[in-house]
C-alpha positions as CSV (number, residue, x, y, z in Angstrom):
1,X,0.8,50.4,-16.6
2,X,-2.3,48.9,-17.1
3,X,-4.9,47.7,-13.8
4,X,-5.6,44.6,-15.6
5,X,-3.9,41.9,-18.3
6,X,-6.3,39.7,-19.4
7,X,-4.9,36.5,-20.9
8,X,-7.4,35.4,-23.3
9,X,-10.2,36.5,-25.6
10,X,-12.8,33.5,-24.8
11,X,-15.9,34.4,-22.8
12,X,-14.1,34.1,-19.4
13,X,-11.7,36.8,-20.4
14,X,-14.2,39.2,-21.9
15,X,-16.8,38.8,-19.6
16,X,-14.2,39.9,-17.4
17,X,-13.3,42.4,-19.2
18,X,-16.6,44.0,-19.3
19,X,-17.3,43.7,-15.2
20,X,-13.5,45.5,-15.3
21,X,-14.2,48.4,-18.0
22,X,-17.8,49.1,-15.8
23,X,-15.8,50.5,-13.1
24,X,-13.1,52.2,-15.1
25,X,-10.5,50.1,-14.9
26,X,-7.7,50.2,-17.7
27,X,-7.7,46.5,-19.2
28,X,-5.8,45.4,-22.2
29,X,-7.4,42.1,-23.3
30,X,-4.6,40.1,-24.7
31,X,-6.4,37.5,-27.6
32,X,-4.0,34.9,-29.9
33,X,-7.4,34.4,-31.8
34,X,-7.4,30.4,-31.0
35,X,-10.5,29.8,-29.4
36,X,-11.3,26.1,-28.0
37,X,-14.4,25.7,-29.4
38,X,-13.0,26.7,-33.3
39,X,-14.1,23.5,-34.9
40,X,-17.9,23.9,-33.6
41,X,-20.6,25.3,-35.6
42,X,-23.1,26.5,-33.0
43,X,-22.4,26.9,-29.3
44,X,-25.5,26.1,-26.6
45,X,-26.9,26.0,-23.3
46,X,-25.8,29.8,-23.2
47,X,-28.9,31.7,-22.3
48,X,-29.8,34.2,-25.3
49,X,-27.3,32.8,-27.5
50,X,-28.5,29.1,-28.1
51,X,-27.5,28.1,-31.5
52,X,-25.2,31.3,-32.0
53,X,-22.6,30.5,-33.7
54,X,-18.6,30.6,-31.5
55,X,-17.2,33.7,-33.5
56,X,-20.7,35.5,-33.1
57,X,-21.2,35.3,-29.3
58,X,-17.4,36.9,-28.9
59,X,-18.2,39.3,-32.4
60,X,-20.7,40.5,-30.1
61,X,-18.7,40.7,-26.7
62,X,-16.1,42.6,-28.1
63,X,-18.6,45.2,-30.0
64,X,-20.3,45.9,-26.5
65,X,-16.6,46.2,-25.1
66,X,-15.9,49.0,-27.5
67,X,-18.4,51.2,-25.7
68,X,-15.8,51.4,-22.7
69,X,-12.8,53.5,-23.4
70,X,-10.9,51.6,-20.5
71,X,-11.2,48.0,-22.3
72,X,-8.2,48.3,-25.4
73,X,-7.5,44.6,-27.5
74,X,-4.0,43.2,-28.6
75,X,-4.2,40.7,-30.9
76,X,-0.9,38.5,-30.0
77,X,0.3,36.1,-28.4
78,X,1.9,36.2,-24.9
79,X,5.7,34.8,-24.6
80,X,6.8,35.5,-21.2
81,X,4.8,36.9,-18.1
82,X,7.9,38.0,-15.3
83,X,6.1,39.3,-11.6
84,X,8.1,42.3,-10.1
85,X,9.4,43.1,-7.1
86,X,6.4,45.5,-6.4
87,X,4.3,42.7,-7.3
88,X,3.3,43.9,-10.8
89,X,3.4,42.0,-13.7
90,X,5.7,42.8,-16.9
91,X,3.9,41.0,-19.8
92,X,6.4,40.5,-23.4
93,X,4.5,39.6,-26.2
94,X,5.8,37.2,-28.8
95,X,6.5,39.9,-31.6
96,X,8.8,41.6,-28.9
97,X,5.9,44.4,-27.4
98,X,5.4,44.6,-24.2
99,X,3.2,46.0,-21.2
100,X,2.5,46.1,-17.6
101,X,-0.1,45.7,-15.2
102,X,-0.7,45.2,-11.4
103,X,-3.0,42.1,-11.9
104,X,-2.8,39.3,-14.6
105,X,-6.0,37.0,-14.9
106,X,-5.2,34.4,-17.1
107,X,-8.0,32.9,-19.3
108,X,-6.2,30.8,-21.8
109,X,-8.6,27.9,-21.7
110,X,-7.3,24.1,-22.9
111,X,-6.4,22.3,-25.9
112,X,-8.0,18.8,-26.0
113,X,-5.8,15.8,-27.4
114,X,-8.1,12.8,-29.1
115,X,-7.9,9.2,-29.1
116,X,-5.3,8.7,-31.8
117,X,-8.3,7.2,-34.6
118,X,-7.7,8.7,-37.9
119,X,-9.7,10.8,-39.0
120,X,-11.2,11.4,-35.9
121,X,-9.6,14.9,-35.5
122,X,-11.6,16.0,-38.9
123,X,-14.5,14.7,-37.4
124,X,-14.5,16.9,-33.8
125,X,-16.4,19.9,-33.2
126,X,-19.1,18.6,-35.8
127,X,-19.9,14.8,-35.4
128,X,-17.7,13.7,-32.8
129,X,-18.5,15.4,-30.1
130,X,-17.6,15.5,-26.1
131,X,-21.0,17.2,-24.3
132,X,-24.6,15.9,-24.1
133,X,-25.4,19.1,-22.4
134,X,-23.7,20.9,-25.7
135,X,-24.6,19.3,-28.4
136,X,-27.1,16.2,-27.5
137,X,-30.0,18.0,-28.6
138,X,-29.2,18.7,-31.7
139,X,-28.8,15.0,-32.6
140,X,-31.2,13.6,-31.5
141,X,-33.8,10.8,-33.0
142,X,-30.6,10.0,-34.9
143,X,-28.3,6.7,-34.8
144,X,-25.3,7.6,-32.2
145,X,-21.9,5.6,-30.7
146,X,-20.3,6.4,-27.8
147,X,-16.5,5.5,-27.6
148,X,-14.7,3.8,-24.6
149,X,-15.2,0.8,-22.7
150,X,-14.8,2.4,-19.0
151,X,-17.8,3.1,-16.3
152,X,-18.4,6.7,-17.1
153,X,-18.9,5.8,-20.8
154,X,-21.5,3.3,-20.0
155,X,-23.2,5.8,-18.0
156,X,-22.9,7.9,-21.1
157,X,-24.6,5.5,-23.5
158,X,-27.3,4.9,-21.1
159,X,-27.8,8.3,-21.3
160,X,-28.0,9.2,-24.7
161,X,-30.6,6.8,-24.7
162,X,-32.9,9.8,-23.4
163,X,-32.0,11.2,-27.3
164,X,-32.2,8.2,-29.3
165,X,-33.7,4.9,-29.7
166,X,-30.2,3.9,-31.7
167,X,-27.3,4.1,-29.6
168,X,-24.3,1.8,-29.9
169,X,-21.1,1.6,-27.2
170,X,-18.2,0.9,-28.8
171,X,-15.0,0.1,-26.9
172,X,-12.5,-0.3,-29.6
173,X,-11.1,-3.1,-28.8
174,X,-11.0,-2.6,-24.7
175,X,-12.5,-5.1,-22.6
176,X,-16.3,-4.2,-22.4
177,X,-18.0,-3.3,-19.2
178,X,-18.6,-6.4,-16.8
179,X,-21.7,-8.1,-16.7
180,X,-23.4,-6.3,-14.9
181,X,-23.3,-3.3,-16.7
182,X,-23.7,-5.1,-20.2
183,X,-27.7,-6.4,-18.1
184,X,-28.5,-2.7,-18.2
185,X,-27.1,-1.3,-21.0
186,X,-28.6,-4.4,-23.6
187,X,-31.9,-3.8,-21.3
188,X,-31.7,-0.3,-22.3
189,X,-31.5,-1.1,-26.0
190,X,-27.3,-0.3,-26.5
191,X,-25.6,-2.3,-28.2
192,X,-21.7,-3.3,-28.0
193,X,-19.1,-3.0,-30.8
194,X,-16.1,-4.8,-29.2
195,X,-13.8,-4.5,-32.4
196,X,-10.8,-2.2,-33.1
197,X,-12.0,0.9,-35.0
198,X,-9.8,1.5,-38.0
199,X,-11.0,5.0,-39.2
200,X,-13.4,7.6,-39.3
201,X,-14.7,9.0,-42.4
202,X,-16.8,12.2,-42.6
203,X,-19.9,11.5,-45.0
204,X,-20.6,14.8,-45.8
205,X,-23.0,17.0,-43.9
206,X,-24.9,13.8,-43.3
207,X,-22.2,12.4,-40.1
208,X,-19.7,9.9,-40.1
209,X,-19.1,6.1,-41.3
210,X,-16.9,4.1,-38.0
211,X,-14.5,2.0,-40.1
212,X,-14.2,-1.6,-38.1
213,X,-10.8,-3.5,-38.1
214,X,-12.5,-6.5,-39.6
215,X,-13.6,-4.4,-42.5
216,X,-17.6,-3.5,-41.0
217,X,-19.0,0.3,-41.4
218,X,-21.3,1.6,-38.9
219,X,-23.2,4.9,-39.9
220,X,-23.4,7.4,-37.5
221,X,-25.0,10.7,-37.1
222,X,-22.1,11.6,-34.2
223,X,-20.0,10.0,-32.1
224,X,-19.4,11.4,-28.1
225,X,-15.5,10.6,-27.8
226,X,-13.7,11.7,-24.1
227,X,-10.8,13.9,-25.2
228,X,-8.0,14.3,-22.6
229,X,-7.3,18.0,-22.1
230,X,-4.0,20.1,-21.3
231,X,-3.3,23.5,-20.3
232,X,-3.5,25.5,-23.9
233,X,-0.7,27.6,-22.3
234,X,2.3,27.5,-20.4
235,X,2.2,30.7,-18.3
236,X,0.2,29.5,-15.5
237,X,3.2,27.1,-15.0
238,X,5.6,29.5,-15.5
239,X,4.3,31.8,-13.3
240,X,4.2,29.1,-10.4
241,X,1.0,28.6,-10.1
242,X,-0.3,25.3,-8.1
243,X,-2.3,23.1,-10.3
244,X,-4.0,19.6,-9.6
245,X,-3.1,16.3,-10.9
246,X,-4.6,16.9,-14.1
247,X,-2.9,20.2,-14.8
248,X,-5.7,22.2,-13.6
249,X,-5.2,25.5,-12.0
250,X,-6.5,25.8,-8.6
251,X,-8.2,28.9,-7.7
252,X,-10.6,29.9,-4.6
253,X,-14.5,30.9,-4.9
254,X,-13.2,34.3,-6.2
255,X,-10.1,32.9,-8.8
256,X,-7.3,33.9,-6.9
257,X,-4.5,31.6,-7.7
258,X,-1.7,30.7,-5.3
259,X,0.3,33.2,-6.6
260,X,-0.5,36.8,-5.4
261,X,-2.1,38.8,-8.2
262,X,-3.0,36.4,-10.5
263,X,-6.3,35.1,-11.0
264,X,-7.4,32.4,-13.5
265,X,-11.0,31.7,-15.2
266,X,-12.7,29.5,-17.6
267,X,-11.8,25.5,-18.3
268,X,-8.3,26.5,-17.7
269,X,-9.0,26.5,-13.7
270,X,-11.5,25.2,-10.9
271,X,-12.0,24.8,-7.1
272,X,-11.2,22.6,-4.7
273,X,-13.6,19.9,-4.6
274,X,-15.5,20.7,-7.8
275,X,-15.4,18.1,-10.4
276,X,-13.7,19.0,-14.2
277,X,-12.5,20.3,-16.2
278,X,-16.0,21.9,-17.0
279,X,-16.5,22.9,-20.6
280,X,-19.7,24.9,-20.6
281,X,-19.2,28.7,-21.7
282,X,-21.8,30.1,-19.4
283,X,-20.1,28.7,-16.3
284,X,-16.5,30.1,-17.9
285,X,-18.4,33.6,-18.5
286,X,-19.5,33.5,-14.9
287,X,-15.9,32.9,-13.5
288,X,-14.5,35.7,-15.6
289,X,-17.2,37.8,-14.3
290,X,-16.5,36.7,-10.5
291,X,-12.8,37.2,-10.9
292,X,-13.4,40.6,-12.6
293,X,-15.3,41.8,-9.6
294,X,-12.5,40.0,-7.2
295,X,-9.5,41.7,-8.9
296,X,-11.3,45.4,-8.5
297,X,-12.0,44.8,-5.0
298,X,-8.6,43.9,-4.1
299,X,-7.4,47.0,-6.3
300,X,-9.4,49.3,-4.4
301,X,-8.2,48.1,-0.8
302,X,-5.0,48.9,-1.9
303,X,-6.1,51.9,-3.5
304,X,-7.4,53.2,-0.2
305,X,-4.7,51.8,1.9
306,X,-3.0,55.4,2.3
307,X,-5.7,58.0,3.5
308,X,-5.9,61.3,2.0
309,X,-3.4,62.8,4.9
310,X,-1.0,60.3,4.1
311,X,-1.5,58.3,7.1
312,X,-0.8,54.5,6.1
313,X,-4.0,52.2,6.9
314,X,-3.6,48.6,7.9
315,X,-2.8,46.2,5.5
316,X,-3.1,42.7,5.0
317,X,0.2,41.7,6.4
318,X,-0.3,44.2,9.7
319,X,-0.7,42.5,12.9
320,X,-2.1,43.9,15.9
321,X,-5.8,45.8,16.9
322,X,-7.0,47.2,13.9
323,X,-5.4,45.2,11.4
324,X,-7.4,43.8,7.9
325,X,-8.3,40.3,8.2
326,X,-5.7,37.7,5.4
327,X,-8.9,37.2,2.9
328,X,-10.3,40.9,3.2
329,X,-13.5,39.7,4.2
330,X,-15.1,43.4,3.8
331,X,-14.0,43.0,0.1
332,X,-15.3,39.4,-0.2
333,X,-18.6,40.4,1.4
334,X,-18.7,43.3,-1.7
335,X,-17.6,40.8,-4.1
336,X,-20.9,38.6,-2.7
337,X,-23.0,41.4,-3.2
338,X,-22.0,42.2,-6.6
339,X,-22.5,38.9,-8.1
């Protein structure tokens, strides 16, 4: 019986592994080794790791985890997650292991399904990209397309034009933004491909070639394309846990799901009210760190629940003078002061 399952090897699982293996608790960090972010050469905007490459920043995470003798590593897959009676979690894995813990967080990130372009798919992670915050920089001074036709894509070529002198919108065969928005992107130098894009070709380190219906190539050095993203696993939903419309999971400030026990992290989950799914790794490292903290402090309430004369303490669900408030706001308070 393990404290803690993680679900997930990215940096919102290990980061949370590391706040859990500080304060002793037994984690088994449960990684299928199929990182989002694969397909990208570099990662950035990560302080101290700008330009690392994906497989370094979590080479290095899980070197540093090894000097905690709490923190073990399953490479595998998880099949089936079933929550006990007593509120622990019984975890199979898909070569027919198992093991148990009294908290799960899941950090299993998302998959991200592309406009159906060929040859787009070869192109992601490298030249067509999703993140001016991730990857604008490095393309810069360098002839760029933006793909879509809708508001926030505008905005998105407008700007790019911070980058480059050279950036072209092109809506693929979508009705182009209304006039107004066509005033201020021409006025900011963007120009408008209206046609159907038949392919993308990689041309070799250099970027791409966008293959026009009519027969027209436009060089590239990348193109930003909006991907639409899904949950990379299906255990949140298995386990019942409520999700917004776009199949995030909900969590609160401290990534408590809606299902006692289970916390989520990373681009797989968000608050109320924030906007996403956010993509950047240090704000997915942050929430494995926050949850990490949250799932100790819960562990110890009910570690201390029974005193050492065996009188029972108040819990949670006790009523009456005396009684622990329904958040365990002595817990959130230390939670506060941690992070």
């Amino acid at each position: 019986m393990f404290d803690v399952i993680v679900v997930g090897g990215g940096p919102a699982g290990l980061s949370a592994a590391l706040t859990l293996g500080r304060v002793r608790r037994s984690t088994l960090v449960v990684d299928a080794g199929e990182p989002r972010n694969a397909p990208s050469p570099a990662l950035h905007n990560f302080l101290s790791r700008d330009g690392a490459p994906p497989a370094e920043l979590r080479a290095i995470a899980r070197e540093q985890l090894g000097g905690y003798p709490s923190v073990r590593f399953r490479g595998a897959a998880v099949a089936r997650i079933e929550r006990r009676s007593d509120g622990s979690f019984a975890v199979e894995f898909d070569d027919g292991d198992a093991a148990a813990a009294r908290r799960l967080l899941l950090a299993t990130g998302l998959a991200d399904d592309l406009p159906p372009i060929p040859g787009l798919e070869a192109a992601w992670g490298r030249f067509a990209l999703h993140c001016p915050y991730c990857h604008g920089y490095e393309v810069r001074d360098s002839p760029l397309a933006v793909l879509g036709a809708t508001a926030d894509r505008a905005r998105l070529a407008l700007h790019l034009t911070r980058l480059s002198g050279d950036v072209v919108l092109c809506t693929h065969g979508a009705e182009p933004p209304e006039p107004g928005a066509r005033g201020v992107l021409e006025a900011r130098g963007v120009r408008l491909r209206p046609e159907p894009i038949s392919r993308i070709d990689v041309d070799g380190d250099e970027g791409i070639r966008i293959v026009f219906a009519n027969g027209d190539a436009l060089r590239r050095r990348a193109i930003f394309v909006h991907s639409t993203t899904r949950q990379r696993s299906p255990l949140a939903a298995s386990l019942g846990c409520r999700t917004f419309d776009d199949g995030i999971v909900e969590v609160d400030d401290l990534g408590r799901t809606s299902v006692p026990g289970v916390y989520a992290a990373g681009d797989m989950a968000r608050r109320a009210g924030m906007p996403g799914p956010a993509a950047a790794i240090v704000a997915a490292a942050a929430s494995g760190a926050i949850a990490g903290t949250a799932i100790d402090q819960e562990l110890v309430g009910e570690e201390f629940a029974v005193g050492a004369a065996g009188r029972t303490s108040p819990t949670p669900s006790s009523t009456g003078p005396g009684a622990l408030p329904e958040r365990w706001s002595e817990a959130d308070h230390a939670i506060s002061e941690a992070t």
